[in-house]
Structures are given as structure tokens and as C-alpha cells.
C-alpha positions, 0 to 999 in steps of 0.5 A: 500500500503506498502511504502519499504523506501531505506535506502541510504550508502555513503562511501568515499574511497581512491581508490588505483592503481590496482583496477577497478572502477566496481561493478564485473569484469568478468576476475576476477580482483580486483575492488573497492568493495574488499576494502570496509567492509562486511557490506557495502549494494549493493552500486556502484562507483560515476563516474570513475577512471582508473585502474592505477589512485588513490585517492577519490571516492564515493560509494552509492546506491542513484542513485540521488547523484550519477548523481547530481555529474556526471553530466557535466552541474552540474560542480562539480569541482574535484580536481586531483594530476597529475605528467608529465614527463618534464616541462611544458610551458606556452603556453602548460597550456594555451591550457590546460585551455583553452579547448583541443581537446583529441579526433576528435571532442572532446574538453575538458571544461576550466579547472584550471591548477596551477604548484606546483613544476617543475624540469628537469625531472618532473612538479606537477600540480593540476588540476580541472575539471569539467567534467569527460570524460574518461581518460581525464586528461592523454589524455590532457597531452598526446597532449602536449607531457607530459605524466602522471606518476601520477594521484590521485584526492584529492577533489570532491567539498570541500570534500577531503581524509585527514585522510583516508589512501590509499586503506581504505574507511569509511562512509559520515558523515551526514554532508557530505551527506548534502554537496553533496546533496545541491552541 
């Protein structure tokens, strides 16, 4: 019996606006797999971010990793950048944290919400889920009245984008590969 072992590729990429989160886009459109090298294998993006939502994204064909990390009853928490317009109130945070109501029938989990700076026209917040239902994050500050400016994931776990510039991927190291898998 021939054993054909898969030889698994991680890659880490910060992800720019402007590209989809998929492997092929029948309009054409430029998707993530445009930035990563020539050499990269058959791999796929873990999980999503929109089209206008940038920061880090994994990439790989090991298809266990990949549902380790996406799967909501894990709770891999990942960390996001997110801008609003205005200021935001306590009571408004509040409802964030707690679990909000994004869609009929649909409530977010308990989240952490910290501001980083406020100002008359705009509020920085950082942001952890641990779940990713779609747009989920802007359609949070869409109940509030606060729509988002920007989005940019900055960690999945510990894992983060320091030293990789936007729109550049690179390989996991071992190490890192390791980190995910025993998440």
C-alpha cells in the first residue's frame, strides 16, 4: 500500500483592503492568493475577512488547523483594530460585551471591548472575539449607531503581524505551527 504523506504550508499574511478572502473569484477580482509567492502549494484562507477589512490571516492546506481555529466552541480569541465614527458610551460597550443581537435571532458571544483613544469625531477600540460570524464586528457597531471606518485584526491567539508589512505574507515558523496546533 503506498502511504502519499501531505506535506502541510502555513503562511501568515497581512491581508490588505481590496482583496477577497477566496481561493478564485469568478468576476475576476483580486483575492488573497495574488499576494502570496509562486511557490506557495494549493493552500486556502483560515476563516474570513471582508473585502474592505485588513490585517492577519492564515493560509494552509491542513484542513485540521484550519477548523481547530474556526471553530466557535474552540474560542480562539482574535484580536481586531476597529475605528467608529463618534464616541462611544458606556452603556453602548456594555451591550457590546455583553452579547448583541446583529441579526433576528442572532446574538453575538461576550466579547472584550477596551477604548484606546476617543475624540469628537472618532473612538479606537480593540476588540476580541471569539467567534467569527460574518461581518460581525461592523454589524455590532452598526446597532449602536457607530459605524466602522476601520477594521484590521492584529492577533489570532498570541500570534500577531509585527514585522510583516501590509499586503506581504511569509511562512509559520515551526514554532508557530506548534502554537496553533496545541491552541
Amino acid at each position: 500500500m503506498l502511504s502519499h504523506k501531505v506535506k502541510y504550508e502555513y503562511y501568515l499574511l497581512n491581508k490588505p483592503k481590496g482583496y477577497l478572502c477566496t481561493v478564485s473569484d469568478d468576476k475576476d477580482r483580486k483575492t488573497v492568493m495574488d499576494l502570496l509567492p509562486q511557490s506557495a502549494g494549493r493552500v486556502f484562507p483560515v476563516g474570513r475577512l471582508d473585502y474592505n477589512t485588513e490585517g492577519l490571516l492564515i493560509l494552509t492546506n491542513d484542513g485540521e488547523l484550519a477548523f481547530r481555529l474556526t471553530a466557535p466552541q474552540n474560542e480562539i480569541p482574535k484580536l481586531y483594530l476597529v475605528r467608529v465614527e463618534g464616541t462611544v458610551t458606556p452603556v453602548q460597550l456594555n451591550r457590546l460585551r455583553a452579547g448583541i443581537e446583529i441579526e433576528p435571532g442572532v446574538i453575538t458571544k461576550k466579547c472584550k471591548i477596551n477604548v484606546i483613544e476617543t475624540s469628537k469625531t472618532e473612538t479606537k477600540l480593540h476588540v476580541t472575539l471569539t467567534e467569527g460570524k460574518n461581518r460581525e464586528i461592523r454589524k455590532m457597531f452598526e446597532c449602536i449607531g457607530r459605524p466602522v471606518n476601520f477594521l484590521k485584526r492584529l492577533k489570532i491567539g498570541e500570534l500577531t503581524l509585527t514585522g510583516l508589512d501590509r499586503g506581504k505574507c511569509r511562512r509559520l515558523t515551526p514554532q508557530e505551527v506548534f502554537y496553533l496546533q496545541n491552541l
